[in-house]
C-alpha positions in Angstrom: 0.0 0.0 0.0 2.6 2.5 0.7 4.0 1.5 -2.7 0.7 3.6 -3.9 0.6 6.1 -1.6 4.3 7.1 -2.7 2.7 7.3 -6.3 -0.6 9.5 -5.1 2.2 12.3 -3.4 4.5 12.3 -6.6 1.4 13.0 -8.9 0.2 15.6 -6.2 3.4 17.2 -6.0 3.6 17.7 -9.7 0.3 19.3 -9.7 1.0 21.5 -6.7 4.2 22.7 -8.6 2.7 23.1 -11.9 -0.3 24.9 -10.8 0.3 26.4 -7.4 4.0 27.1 -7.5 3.9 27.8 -11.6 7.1 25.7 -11.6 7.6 24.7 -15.4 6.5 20.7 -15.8 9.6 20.4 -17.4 11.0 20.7 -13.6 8.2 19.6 -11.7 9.0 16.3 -13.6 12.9 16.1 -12.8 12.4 16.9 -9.4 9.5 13.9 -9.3 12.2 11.2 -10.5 14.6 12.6 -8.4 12.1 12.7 -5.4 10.5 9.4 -6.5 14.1 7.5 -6.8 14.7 8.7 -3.1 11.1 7.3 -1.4 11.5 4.0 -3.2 14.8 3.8 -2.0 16.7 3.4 -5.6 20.3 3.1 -5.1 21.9 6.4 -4.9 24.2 5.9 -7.5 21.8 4.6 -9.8 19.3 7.2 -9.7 21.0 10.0 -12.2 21.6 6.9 -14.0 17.7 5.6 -14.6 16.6 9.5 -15.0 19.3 10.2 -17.8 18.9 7.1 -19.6 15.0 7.5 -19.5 15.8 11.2 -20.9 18.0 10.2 -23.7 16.2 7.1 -24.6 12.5 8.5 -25.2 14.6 11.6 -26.5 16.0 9.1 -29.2 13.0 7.7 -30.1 10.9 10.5 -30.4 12.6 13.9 -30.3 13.3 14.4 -34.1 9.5 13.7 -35.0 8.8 16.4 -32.5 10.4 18.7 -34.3 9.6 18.1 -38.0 5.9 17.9 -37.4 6.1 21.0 -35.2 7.9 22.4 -38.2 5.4 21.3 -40.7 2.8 22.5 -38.6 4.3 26.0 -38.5 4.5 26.1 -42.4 1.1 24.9 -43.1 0.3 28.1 -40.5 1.9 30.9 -41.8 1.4 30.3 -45.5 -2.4 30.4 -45.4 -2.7 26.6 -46.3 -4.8 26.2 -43.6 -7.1 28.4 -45.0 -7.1 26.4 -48.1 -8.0 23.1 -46.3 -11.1 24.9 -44.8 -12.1 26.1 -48.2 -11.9 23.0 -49.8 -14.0 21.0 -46.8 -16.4 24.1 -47.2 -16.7 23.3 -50.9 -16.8 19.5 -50.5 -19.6 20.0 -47.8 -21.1 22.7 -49.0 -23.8 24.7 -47.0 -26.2 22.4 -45.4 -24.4 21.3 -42.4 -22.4 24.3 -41.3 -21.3 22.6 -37.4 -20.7 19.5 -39.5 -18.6 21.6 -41.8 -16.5 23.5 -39.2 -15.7 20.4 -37.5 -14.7 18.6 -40.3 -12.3 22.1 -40.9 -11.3 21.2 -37.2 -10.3 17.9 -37.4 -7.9 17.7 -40.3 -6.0 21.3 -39.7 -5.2 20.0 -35.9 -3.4 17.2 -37.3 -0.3 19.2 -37.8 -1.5 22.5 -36.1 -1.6 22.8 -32.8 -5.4 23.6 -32.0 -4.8 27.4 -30.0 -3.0 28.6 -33.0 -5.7 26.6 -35.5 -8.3 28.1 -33.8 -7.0 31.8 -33.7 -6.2 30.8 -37.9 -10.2 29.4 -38.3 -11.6 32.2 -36.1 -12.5 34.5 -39.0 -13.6 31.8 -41.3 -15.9 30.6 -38.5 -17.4 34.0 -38.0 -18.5 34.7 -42.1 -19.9 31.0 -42.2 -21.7 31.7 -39.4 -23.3 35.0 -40.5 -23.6 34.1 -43.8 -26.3 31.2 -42.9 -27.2 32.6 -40.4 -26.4 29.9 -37.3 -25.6 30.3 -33.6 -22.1 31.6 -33.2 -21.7 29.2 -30.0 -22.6 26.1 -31.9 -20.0 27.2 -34.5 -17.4 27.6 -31.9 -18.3 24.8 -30.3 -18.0 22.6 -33.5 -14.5 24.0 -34.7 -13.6 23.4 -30.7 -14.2 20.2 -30.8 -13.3 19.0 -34.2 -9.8 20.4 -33.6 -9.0 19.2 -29.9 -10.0 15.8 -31.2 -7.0 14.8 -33.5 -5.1 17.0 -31.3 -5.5 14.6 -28.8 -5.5 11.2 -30.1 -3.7 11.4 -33.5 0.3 11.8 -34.6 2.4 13.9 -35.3 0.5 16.1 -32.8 3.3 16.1 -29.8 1.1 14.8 -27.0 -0.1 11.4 -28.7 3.7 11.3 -30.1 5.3 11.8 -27.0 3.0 9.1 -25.4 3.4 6.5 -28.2 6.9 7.1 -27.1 6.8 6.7 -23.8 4.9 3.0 -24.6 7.4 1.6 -27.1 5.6 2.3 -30.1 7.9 5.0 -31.7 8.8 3.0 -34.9 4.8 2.2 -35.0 3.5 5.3 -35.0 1.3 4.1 -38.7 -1.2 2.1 -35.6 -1.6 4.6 -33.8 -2.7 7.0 -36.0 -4.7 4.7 -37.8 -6.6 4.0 -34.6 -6.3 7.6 -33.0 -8.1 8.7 -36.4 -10.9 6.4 -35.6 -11.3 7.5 -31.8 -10.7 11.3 -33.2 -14.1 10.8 -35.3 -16.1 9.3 -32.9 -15.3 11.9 -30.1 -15.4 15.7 -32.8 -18.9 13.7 -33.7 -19.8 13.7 -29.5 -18.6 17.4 -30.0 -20.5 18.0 -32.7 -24.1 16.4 -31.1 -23.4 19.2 -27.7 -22.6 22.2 -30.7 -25.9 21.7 -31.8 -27.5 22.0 -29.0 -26.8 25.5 -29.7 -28.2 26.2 -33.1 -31.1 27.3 -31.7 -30.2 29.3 -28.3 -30.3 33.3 -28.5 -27.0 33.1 -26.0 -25.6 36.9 -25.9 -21.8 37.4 -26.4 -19.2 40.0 -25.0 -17.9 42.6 -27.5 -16.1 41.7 -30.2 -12.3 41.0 -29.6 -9.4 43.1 -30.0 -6.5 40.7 -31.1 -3.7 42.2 -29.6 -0.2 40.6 -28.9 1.2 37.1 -30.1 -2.0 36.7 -31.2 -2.4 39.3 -33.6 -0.3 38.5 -36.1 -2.5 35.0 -36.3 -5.3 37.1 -37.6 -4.5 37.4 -40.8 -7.3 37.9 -43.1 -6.7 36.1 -46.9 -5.3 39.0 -48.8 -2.5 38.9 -46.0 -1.3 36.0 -47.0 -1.4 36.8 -50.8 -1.8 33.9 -53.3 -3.1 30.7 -51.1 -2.0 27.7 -52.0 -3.7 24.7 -54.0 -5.7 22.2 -52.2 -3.0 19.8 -53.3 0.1 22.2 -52.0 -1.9 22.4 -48.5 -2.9 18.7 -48.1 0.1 17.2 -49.2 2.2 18.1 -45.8 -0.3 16.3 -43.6 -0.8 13.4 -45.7 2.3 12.2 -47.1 3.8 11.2 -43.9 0.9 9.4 -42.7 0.2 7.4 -45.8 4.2 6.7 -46.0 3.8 5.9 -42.1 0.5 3.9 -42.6 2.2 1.5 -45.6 5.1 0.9 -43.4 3.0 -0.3 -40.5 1.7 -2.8 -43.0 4.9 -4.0 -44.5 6.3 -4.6 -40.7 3.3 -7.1 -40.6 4.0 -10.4 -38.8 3.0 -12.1 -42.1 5.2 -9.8 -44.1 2.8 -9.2 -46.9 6.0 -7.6 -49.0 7.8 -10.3 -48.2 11.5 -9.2 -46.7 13.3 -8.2 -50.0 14.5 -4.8 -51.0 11.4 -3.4 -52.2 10.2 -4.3 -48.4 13.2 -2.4 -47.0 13.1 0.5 -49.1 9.1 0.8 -47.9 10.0 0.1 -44.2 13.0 3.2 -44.4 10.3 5.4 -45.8 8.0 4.5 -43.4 9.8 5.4 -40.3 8.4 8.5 -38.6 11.2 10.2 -39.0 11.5 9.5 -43.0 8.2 10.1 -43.5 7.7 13.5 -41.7 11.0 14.9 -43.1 9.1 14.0 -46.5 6.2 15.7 -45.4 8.6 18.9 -44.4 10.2 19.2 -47.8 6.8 18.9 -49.5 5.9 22.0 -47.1 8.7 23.8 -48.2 6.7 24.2 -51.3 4.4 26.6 -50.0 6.9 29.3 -49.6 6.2 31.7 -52.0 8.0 35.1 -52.8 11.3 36.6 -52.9 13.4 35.2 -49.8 12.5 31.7 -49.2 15.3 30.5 -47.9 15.0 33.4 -45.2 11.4 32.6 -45.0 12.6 28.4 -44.3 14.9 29.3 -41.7 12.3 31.9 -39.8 10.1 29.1 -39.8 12.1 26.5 -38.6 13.6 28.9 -36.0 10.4 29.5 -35.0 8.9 25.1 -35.1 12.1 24.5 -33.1 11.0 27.3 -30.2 8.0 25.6 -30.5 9.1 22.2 -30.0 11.8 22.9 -27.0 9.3 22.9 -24.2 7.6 19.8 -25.7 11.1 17.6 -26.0 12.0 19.1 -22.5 8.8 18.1 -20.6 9.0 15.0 -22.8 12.5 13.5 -22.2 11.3 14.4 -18.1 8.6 11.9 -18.7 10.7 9.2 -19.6 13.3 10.3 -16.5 10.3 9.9 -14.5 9.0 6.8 -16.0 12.6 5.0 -16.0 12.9 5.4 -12.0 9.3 4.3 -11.7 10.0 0.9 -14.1 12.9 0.1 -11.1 10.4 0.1 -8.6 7.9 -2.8 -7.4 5.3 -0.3 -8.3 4.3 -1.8 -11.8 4.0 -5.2 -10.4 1.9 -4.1 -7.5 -0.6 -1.7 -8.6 -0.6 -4.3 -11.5 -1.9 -6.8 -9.3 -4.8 -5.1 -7.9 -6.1 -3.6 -10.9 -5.9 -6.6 -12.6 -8.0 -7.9 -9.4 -10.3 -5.1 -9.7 -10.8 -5.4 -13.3 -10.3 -1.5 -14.6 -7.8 -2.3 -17.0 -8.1 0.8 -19.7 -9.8 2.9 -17.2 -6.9 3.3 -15.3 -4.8 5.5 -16.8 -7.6 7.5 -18.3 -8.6 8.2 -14.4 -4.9 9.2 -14.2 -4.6 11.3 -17.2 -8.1 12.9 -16.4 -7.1 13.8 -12.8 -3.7 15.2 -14.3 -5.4 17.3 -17.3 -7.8 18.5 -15.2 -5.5 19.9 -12.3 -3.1 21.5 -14.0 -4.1 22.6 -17.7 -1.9 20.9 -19.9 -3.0 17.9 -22.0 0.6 17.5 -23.3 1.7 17.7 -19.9 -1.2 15.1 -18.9 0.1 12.5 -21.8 3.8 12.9 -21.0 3.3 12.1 -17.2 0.4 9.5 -17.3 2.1 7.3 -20.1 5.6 7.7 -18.6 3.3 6.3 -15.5 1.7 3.8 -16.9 4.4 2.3 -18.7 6.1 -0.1 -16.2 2.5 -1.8 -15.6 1.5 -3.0 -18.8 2.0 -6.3 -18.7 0.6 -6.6 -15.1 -2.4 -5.1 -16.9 -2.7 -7.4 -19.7 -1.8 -4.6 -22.0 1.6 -5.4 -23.1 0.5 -6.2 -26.6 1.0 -4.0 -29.7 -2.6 -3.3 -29.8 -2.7 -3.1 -25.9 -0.2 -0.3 -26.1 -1.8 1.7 -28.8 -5.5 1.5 -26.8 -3.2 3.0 -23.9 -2.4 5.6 -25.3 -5.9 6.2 -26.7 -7.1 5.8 -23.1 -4.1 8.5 -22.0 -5.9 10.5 -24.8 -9.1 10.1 -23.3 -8.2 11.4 -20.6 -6.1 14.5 -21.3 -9.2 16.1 -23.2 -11.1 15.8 -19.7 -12.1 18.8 -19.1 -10.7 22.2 -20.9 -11.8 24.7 -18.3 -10.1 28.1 -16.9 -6.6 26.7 -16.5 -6.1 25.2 -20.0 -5.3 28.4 -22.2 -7.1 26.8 -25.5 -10.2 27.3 -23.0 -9.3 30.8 -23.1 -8.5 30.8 -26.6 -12.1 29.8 -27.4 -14.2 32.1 -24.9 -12.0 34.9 -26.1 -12.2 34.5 -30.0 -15.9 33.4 -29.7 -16.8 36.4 -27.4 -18.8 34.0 -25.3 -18.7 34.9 -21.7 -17.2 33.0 -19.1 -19.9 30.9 -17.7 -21.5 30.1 -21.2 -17.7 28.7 -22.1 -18.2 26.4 -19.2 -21.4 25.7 -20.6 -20.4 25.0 -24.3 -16.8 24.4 -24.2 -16.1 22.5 -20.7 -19.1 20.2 -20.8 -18.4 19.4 -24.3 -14.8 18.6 -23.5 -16.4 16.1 -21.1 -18.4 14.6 -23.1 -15.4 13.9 -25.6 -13.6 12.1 -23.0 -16.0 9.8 -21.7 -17.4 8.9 -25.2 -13.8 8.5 -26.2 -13.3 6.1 -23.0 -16.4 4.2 -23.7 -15.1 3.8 -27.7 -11.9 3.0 -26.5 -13.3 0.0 -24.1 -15.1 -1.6 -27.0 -12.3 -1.4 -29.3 -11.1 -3.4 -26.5 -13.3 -5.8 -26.2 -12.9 -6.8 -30.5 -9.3 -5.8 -30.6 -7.6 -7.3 -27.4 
């Protein structure tokens, strides 16, 4: 029992200093594998060891693909070919089902764009669909809310699912795991979609218009800012050229090898790799660049993915510190016991991940530390299977979208840009985030039941 209680005032303390203290998790996480190697009595000597090897290993694994899809997403943001995806799902869709439509627009720019800064790029898009047919502007919100926090939770190369995949040994799998996380994505932006509507039909009134001032404002571009967009081609290419190459090698790496194991297989299985296929997907983005300077305009960019992506590898490569000292403790073999007993399997770490995301803010934060966690216990909870790992980290996923509420900033992001006012964002946005979660969960546990 103590074994436990250890656990419950590590996972405190990194909630007390990430929320109360505003320590960065990147150090809230050190300082719990430091702490955590000291109450389970690792071996002095061995404890810088298990926390740097942790740190380099997931950093090896996963680190580079951090990067080039924070990259890519950077590209695919500041050359407008996000605005081109929307347009073309707007003239796929038409105008019938404007929530449908916005979430659809949702759920493929998050893929590569993290879903503050895809929001902030939508917002304007959102707001003429809207008053063009003449719909709710809190089911709109609502619908391009949950359509984007929906592959930004579950499906690669957003960080989080990356970083957790990572943390679970499927790195040089990632093609599974997007596969399934696109599946999970669908089901949950279509549980976001059923609470957006809801809305259609409410007269909710809404704060004045905002002022975009700040970081933010250079976000706001409207389309003759960014010049000549892109081609629908140009603008989907980025996102889907990894994962296809991804997805094919998944299927070549097959136990029954269904390209056998020549040189055509190889050449497949090298351009399937993560970090093959994203660095494919990078150079097809450099194709957006337009104007004089584009070499300049490549290096800002990356300069500016590789900010991005600092904080992400940092409080990353801490998860695995954390999760190497927990893997040299009995922990995974005890609390693999009981819940084995108890029969929660799945649930567990989305209990974990929920309780983490819904302290302190971050669902990055909450995938890095809960699959880091979960990993030494796997095969105590039957779960040590390819498929077991990949519905783990869906779980983790599960969990880290439950709930978005004042201490998540992408709450802020949409009760600011949608002019709703506080309580209606806990209303639309908070209970929506819910209900994604636990629909996600519940899909998650029947994919179980088929897959496992």
């Amino acid at each position: 029992m103590y074994l436990v209680a250890i656990l419950a005032i590590l996972i405190a303390l990194i909630v007390l200093a990430t929320t109360k203290l505003k320590l960065h998790p990147f150090l809230a996480l050190l300082a719990a594998a430091f702490i955590g190697g000291f109450m389970y009595q690792v071996p002095l000597l061995d404890i810088v060891k298990h926390i740097t090897t942790g740190f380099g290993g997931i950093m090896g694994s996963i680190g580079i693909v951090i990067v080039l899809g924070t990259i890519i997403g950077v590209i695919l943001e500041k050359t407008g070919a996000a605005i081109t995806m929307a347009d073309s799902i707007i003239k796929l869709l038409g105008n019938r089902f404007p929530t449908l439509t916005m979430s659809v627009i949702g759920y493929l720019v998050s893929i590569p764009v993290f879903c503050d800064s895809g929001y902030v790029i939508l917002n304007s898009l959102k707001e003429a669909i809207a008053k063009r047919m003449n719909v709710s502007l809190i089911a709109m919100s609502v619908a391009l809310a949950t359509g984007l926090y929906a592959t930004h939770t579950f499906v690669p190369p957003t960080p989080g699912p990356i970083a957790a995949a990572g943390n679970l040994g499927l790195g040089d799998n990632l093609g599974l795991v997007i596969l399934v996380g696109l599946v999970v994505a669908a089901v949950t932006a279509l549980a976001g979609l059923f609470w957006a509507n809801i809305f259609l039909k409410k007269d909710i009134e809404l704060e004045a218009p905002v002022v975009a001032t700040g970081p933010n404002q250079e976000l706001m571009k409207t389309r003759e800012e960014y010049g000549v967009l892109p081609s629908a081609t140009q603008a989907f290419t980025p996102i889907f050229l990894p994962i296809i190459l991804i997805c094919i090698g998944s299927v070549v790496a097959f136990p029954s090898k269904p390209f056998g194991e020549g040189t055509f297989a190889n050449i497949l299985l090298f351009l399937g790799h993560p970090v093959v296929a994203l660095l494919a997907g990078m150079i097809s983005a450099m194709f957006l660049l337009k104007g004089s300077g584009k070499r300049q305009q490549f290096h800002d960019y990356v300069a500016e993915g590789l900010t991005s992506a600092a904080p992400i590898l940092l409080i990353t490569g801490a998860g695995g510190a954390f999760g190497a000292i927990l893997k040299v403790t009995p922990l995974g073999d005890y609390i693999g016991t009981t819940l084995s007993a108890m029969g929660i399997g799945l649930f567990m770490p989305f209990i974990v991940s929920a309780a983490l995301k819904t302290a302190q803010g971050s669902t990055t934060v909450a995938l890095v530390t809960t699959s880091a966690l979960v990993a030494p216990m796997l095969g105590q909870l039957g779960l040590d299977s390819e498929m077991g790992r990949v519905l783990t980290v869906m779980a983790i996923g599960a969990g880290g979208m439950t709930v978005s509420h004042a201490n998540d900033s992408f709450f802020w992001v949409v009760t600011q840009f949608s002019r709703m006012r506080v309580s209606t964002a806990y209303y639309a946005q908070t209970v929506a985030t819910l209900i994604q979660g636990v629909v996600g969960m519940i899909t998650i546990w029947l994919l179980s039941l088929v897959l496992l």
